[in-house]
mmCIF file of the N, C-alpha and C atoms, coordinates in Angstrom:
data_MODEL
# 
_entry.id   MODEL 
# 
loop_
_atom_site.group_PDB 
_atom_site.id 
_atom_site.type_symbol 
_atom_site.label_atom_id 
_atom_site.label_alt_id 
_atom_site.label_comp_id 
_atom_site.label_asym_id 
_atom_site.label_entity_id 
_atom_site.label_seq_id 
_atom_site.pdbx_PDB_ins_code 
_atom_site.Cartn_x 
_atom_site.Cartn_y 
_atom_site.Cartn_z 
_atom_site.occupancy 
_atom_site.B_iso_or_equiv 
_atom_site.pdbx_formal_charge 
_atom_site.auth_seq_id 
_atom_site.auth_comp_id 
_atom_site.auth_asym_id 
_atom_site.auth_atom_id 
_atom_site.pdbx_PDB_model_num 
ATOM 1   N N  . UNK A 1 1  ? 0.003   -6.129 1.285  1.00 0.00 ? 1  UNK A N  1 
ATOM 2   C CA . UNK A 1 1  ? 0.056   -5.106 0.255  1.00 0.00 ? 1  UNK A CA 1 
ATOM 3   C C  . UNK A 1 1  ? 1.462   -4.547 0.092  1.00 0.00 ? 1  UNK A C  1 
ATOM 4   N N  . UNK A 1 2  ? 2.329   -4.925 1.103  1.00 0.00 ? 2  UNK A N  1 
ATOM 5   C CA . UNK A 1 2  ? 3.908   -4.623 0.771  1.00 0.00 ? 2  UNK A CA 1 
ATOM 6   C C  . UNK A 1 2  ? 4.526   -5.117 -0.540 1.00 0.00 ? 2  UNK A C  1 
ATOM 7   N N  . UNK A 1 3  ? 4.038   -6.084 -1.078 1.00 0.00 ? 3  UNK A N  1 
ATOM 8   C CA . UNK A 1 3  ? 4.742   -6.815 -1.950 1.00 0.00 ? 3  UNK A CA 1 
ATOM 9   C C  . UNK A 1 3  ? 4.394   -6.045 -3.551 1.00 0.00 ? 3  UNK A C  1 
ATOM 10  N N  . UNK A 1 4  ? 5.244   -6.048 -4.006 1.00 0.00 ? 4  UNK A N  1 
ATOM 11  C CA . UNK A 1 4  ? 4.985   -5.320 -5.291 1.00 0.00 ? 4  UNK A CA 1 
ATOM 12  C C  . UNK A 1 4  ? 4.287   -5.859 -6.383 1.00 0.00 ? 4  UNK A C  1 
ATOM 13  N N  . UNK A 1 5  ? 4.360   -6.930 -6.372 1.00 0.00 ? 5  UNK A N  1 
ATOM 14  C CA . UNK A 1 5  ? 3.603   -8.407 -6.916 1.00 0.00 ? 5  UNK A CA 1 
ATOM 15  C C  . UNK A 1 5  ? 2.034   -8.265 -6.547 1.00 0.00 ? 5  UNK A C  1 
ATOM 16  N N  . UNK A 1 6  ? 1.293   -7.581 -5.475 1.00 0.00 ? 6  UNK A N  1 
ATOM 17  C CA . UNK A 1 6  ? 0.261   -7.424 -4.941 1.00 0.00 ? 6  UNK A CA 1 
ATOM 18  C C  . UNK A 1 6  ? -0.133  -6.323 -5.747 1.00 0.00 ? 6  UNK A C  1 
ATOM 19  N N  . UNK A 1 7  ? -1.785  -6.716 -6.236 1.00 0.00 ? 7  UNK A N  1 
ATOM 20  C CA . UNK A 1 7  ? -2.909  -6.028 -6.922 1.00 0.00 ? 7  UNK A CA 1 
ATOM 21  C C  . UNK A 1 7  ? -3.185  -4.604 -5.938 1.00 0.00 ? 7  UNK A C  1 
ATOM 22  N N  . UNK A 1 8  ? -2.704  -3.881 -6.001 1.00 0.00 ? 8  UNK A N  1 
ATOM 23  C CA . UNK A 1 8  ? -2.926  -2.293 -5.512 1.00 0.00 ? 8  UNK A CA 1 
ATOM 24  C C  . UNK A 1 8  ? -4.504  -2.291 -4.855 1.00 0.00 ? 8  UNK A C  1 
ATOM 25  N N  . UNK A 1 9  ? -5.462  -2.277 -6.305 1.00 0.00 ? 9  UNK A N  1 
ATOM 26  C CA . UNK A 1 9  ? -6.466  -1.675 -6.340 1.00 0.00 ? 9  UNK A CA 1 
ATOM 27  C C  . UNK A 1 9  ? -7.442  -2.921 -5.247 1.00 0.00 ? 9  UNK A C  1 
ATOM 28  N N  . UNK A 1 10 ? -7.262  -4.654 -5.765 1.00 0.00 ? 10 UNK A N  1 
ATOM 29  C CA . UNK A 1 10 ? -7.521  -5.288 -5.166 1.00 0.00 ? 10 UNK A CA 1 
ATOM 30  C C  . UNK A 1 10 ? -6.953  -5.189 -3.480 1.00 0.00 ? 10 UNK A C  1 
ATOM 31  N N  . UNK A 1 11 ? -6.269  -4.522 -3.201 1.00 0.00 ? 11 UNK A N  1 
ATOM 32  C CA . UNK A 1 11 ? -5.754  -4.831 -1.911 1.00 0.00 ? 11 UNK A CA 1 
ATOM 33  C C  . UNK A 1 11 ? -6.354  -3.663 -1.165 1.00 0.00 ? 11 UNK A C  1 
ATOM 34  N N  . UNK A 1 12 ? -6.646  -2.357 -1.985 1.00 0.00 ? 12 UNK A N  1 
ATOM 35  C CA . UNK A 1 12 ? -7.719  -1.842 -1.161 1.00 0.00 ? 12 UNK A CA 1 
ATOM 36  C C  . UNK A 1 12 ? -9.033  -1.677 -0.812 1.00 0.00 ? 12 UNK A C  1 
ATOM 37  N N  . UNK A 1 13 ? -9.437  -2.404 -1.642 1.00 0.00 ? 13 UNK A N  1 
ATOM 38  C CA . UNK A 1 13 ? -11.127 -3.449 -2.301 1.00 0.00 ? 13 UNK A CA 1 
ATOM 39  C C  . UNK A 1 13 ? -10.851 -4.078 -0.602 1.00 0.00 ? 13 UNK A C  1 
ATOM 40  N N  . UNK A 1 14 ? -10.486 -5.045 -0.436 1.00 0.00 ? 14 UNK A N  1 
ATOM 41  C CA . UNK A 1 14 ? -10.214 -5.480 0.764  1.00 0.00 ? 14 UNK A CA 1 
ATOM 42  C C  . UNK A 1 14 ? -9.611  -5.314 2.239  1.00 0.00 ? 14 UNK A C  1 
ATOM 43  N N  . UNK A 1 15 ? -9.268  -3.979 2.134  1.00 0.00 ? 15 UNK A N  1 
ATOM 44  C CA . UNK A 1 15 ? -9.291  -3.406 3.420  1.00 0.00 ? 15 UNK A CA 1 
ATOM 45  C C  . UNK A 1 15 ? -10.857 -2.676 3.427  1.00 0.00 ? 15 UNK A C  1 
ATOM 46  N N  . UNK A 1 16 ? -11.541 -2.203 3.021  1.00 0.00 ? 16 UNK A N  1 
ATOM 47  C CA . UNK A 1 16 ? -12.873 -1.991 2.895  1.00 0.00 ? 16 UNK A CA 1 
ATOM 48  C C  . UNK A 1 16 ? -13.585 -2.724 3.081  1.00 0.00 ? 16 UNK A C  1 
ATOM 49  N N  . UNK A 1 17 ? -13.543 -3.831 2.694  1.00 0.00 ? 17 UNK A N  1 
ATOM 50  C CA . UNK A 1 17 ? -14.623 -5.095 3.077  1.00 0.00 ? 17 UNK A CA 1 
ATOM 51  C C  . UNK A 1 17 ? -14.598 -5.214 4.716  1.00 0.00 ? 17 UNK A C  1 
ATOM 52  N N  . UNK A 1 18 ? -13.266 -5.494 4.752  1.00 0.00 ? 18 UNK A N  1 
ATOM 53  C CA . UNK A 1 18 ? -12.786 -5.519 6.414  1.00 0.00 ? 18 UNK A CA 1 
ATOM 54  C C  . UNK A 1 18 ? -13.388 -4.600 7.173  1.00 0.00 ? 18 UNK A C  1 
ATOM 55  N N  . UNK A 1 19 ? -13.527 -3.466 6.715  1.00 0.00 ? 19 UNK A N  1 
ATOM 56  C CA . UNK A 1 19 ? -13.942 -2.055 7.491  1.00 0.00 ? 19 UNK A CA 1 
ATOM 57  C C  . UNK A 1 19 ? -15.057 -2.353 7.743  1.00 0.00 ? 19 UNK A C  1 
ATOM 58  N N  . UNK A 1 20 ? -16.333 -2.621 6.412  1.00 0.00 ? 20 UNK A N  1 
ATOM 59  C CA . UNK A 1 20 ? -16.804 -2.890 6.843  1.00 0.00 ? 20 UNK A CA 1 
ATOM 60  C C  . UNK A 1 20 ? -17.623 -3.880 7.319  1.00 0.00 ? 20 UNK A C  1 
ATOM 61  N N  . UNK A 1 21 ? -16.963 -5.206 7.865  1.00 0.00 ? 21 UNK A N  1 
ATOM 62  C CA . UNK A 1 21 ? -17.382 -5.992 8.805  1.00 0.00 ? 21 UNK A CA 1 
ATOM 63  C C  . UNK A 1 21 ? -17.611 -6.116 10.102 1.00 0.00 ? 21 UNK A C  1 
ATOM 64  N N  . UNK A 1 22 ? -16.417 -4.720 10.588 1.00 0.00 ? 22 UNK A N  1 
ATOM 65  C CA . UNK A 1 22 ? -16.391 -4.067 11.950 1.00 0.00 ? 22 UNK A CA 1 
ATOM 66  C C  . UNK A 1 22 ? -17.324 -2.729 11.997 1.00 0.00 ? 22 UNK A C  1 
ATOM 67  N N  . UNK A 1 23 ? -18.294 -3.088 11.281 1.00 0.00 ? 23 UNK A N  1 
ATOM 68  C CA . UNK A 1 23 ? -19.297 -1.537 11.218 1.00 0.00 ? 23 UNK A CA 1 
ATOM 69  C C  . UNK A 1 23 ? -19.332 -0.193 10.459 1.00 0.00 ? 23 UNK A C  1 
ATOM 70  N N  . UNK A 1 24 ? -17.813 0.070  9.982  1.00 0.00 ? 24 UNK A N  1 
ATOM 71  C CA . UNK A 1 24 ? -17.630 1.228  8.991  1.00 0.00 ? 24 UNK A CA 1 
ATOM 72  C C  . UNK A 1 24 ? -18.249 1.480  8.010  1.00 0.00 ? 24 UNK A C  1 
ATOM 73  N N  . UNK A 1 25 ? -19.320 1.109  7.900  1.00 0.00 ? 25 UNK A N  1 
ATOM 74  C CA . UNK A 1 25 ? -20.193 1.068  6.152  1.00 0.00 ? 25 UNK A CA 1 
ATOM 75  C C  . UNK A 1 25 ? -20.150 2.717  5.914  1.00 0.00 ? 25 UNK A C  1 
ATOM 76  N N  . UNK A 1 26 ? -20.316 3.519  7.096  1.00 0.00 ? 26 UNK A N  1 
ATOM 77  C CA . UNK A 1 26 ? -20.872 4.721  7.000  1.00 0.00 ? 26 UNK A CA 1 
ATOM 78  C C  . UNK A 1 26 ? -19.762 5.822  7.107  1.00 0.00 ? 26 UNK A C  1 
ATOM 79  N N  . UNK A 1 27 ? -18.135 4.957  7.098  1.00 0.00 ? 27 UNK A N  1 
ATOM 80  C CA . UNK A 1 27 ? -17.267 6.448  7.305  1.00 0.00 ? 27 UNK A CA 1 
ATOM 81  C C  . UNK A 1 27 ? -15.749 5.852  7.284  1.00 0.00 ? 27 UNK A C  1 
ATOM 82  N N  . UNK A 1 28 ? -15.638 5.144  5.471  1.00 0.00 ? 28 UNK A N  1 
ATOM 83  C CA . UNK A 1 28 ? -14.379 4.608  5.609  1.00 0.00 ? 28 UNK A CA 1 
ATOM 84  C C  . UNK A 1 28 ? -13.757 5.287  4.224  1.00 0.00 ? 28 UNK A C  1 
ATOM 85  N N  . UNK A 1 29 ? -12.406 5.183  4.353  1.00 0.00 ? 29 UNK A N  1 
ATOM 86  C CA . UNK A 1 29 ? -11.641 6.321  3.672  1.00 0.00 ? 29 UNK A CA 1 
ATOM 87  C C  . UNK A 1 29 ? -10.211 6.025  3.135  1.00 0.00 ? 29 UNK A C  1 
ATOM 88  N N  . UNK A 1 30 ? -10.343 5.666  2.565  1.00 0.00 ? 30 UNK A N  1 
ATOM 89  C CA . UNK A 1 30 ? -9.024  4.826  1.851  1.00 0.00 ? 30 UNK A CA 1 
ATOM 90  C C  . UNK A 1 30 ? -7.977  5.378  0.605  1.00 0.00 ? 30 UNK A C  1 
ATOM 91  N N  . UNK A 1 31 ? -6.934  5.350  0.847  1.00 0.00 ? 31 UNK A N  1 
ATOM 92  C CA . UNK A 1 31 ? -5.662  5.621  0.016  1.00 0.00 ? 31 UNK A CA 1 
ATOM 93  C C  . UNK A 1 31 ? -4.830  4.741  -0.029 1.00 0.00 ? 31 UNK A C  1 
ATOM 94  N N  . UNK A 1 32 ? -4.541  4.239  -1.385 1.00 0.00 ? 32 UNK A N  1 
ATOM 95  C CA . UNK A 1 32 ? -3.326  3.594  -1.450 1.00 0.00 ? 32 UNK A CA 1 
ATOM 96  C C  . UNK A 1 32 ? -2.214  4.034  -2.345 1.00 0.00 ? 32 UNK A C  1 
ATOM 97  N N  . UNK A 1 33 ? -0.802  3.970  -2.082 1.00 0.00 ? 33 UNK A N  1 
ATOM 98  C CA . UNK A 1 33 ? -0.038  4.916  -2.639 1.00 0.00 ? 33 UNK A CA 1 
ATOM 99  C C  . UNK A 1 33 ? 1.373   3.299  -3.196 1.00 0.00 ? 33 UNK A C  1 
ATOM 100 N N  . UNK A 1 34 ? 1.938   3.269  -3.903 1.00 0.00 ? 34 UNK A N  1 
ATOM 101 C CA . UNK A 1 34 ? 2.840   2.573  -3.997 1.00 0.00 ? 34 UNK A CA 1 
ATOM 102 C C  . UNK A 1 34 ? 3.878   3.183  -4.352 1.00 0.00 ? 34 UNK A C  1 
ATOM 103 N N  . UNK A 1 35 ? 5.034   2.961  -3.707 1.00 0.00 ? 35 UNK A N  1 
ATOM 104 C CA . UNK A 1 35 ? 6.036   3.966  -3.437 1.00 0.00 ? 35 UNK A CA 1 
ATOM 105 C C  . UNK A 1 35 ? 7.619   2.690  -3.757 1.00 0.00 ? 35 UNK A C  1 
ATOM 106 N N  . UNK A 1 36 ? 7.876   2.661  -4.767 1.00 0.00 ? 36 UNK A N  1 
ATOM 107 C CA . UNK A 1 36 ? 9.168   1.981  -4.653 1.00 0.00 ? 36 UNK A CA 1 
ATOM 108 C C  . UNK A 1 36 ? 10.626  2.710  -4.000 1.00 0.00 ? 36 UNK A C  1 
ATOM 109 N N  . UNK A 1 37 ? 11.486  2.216  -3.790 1.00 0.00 ? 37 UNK A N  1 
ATOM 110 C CA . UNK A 1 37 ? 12.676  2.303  -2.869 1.00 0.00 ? 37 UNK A CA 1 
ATOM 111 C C  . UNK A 1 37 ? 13.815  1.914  -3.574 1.00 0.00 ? 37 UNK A C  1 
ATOM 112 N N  . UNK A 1 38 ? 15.079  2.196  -3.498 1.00 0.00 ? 38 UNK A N  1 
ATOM 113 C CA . UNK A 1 38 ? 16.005  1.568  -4.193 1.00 0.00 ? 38 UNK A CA 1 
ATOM 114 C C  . UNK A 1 38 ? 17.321  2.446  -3.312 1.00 0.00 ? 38 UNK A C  1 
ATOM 115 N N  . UNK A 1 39 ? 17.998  1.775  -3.797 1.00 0.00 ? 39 UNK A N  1 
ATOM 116 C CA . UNK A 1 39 ? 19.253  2.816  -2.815 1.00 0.00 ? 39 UNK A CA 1 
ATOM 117 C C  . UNK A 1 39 ? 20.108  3.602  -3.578 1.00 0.00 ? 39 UNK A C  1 
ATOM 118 N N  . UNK A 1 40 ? 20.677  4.481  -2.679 1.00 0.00 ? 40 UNK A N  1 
ATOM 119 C CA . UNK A 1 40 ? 21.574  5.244  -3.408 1.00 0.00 ? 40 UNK A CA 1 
ATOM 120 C C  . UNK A 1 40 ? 22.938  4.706  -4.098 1.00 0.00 ? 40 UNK A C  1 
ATOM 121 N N  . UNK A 1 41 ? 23.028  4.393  -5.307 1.00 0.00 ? 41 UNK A N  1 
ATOM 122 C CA . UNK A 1 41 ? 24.416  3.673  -5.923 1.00 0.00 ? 41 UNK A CA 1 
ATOM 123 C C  . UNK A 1 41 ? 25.372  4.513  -5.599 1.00 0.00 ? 41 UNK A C  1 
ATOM 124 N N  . UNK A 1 42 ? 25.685  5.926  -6.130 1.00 0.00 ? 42 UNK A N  1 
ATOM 125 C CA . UNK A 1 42 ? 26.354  6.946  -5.665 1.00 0.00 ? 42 UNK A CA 1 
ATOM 126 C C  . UNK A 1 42 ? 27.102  6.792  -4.324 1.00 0.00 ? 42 UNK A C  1 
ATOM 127 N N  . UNK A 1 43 ? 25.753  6.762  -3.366 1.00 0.00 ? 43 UNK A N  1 
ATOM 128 C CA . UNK A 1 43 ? 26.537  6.853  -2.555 1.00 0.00 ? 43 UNK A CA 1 
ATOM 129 C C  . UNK A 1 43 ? 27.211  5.613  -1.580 1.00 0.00 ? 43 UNK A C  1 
ATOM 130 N N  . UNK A 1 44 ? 26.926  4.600  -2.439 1.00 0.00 ? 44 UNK A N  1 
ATOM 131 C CA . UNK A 1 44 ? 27.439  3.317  -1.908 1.00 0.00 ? 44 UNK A CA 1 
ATOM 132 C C  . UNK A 1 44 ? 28.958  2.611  -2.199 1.00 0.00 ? 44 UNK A C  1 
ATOM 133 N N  . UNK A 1 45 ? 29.600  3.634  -3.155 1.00 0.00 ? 45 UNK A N  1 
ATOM 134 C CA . UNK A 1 45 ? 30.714  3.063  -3.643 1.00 0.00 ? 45 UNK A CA 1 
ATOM 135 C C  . UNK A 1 45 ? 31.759  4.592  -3.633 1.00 0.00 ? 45 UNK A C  1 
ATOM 136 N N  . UNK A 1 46 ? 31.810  4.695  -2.170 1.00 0.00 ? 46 UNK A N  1 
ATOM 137 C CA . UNK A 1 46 ? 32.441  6.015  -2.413 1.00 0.00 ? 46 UNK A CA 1 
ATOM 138 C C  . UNK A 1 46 ? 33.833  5.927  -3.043 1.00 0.00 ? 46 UNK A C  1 
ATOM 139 N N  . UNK A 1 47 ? 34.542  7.300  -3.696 1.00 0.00 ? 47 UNK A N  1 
ATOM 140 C CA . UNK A 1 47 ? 35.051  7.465  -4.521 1.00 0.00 ? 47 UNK A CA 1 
ATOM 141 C C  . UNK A 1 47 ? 36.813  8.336  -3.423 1.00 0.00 ? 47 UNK A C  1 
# 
């Protein structure tokens, strides 16, 4: 789910399934947030 290319909603569809295969049917709780990154230009070419 790191990849930005990756279906959000599908990728937390499937940590749920997972959950519950290990028994969680009854107490699973999920957030997914996508958060891009980029760097500071500013401060990469100091002046």
């Amino acid at each position: 789910m790191l990849d930005v290319q990756t279906n959000l909603e599908q990728g937390i569809h499937n940590l749920i399934e997972l959950a519950n295969q290990f028994n969680g049917h009854d107490n699973i709780t999920a957030i997914g947030i996508r958060v891009r990154v980029r760097p500071n230009l500013s401060q990469a070419n100091p002046r």
